[in-house]
Each structure stands twice: as structure tokens, then as C-alpha cells.
N, C-alpha and C positions, 0 to 999 in steps of 0.2 A: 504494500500500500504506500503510494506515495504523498506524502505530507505538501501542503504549502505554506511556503510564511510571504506575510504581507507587510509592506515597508511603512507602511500607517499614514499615505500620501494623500488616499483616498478620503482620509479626515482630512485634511489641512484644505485639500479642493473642496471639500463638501461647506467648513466652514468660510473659506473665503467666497464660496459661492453665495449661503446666504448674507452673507455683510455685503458683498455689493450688490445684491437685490434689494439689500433696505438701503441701502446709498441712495441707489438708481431710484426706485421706487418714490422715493421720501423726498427727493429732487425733483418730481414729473410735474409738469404744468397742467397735464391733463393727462383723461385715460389712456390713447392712446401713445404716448409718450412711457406710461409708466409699462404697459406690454412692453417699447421697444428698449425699455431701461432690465426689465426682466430677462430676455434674450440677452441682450447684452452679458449681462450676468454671468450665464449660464456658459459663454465663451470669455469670460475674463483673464486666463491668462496669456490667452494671442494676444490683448492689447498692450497688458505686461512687457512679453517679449519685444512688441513690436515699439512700446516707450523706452526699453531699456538700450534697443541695436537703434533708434534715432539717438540716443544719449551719447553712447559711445561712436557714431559717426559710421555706421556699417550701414 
């Protein structure tokens, strides 16, 4: 029987997922803003990446 271990990543995304749904959320001017702040969300850390490789000039 093979065992898996899990590296506990899937908590850290889970909770940075929902803090930038109440970010987003909590910031929406209106309903449909707060959906595209939801989505948003739910891909937060390709914006991550994509503000940290504009930082460093790549």
C-alpha cells in the first residue's frame, strides 16, 4: 500500500483564497463587480506571479 504525504500548500491557497474574496468582495461597487472580484480570487496567485516578474523587470 502506498502512503501519500501532503506538503500543506493546499491550506495556504485555500486561505489566501478566501482573504482575497473578502478583499475583492468588500471593495465591489456593485454586484456584478463583486462576481468579477470572486473569480479573481479564485486565480490569485497568477496575479502574484505576474506582480512579482513586473517587479523584478522579466
Amino acid at each position: 500500500m502506498k502512503k501519500s504525504h501532503s506538503s500543506g500548500c493546499g491550506g495556504i491557497y485555500g486561505l489566501g483564497m478566501i482573504g482575497a474574496a473578502v478583499y475583492y468582495i468588500s471593495t465591489a461597487t456593485s454586484f456584478w463587480i463583486g462576481v468579477l472580484g470572486f473569480l479573481k480570487a479564485l486565480v490569485w496567485p497568477a496575479f502574484l506571479v505576474y506582480g512579482v516578474m513586473e517587479f523584478i523587470g522579466l
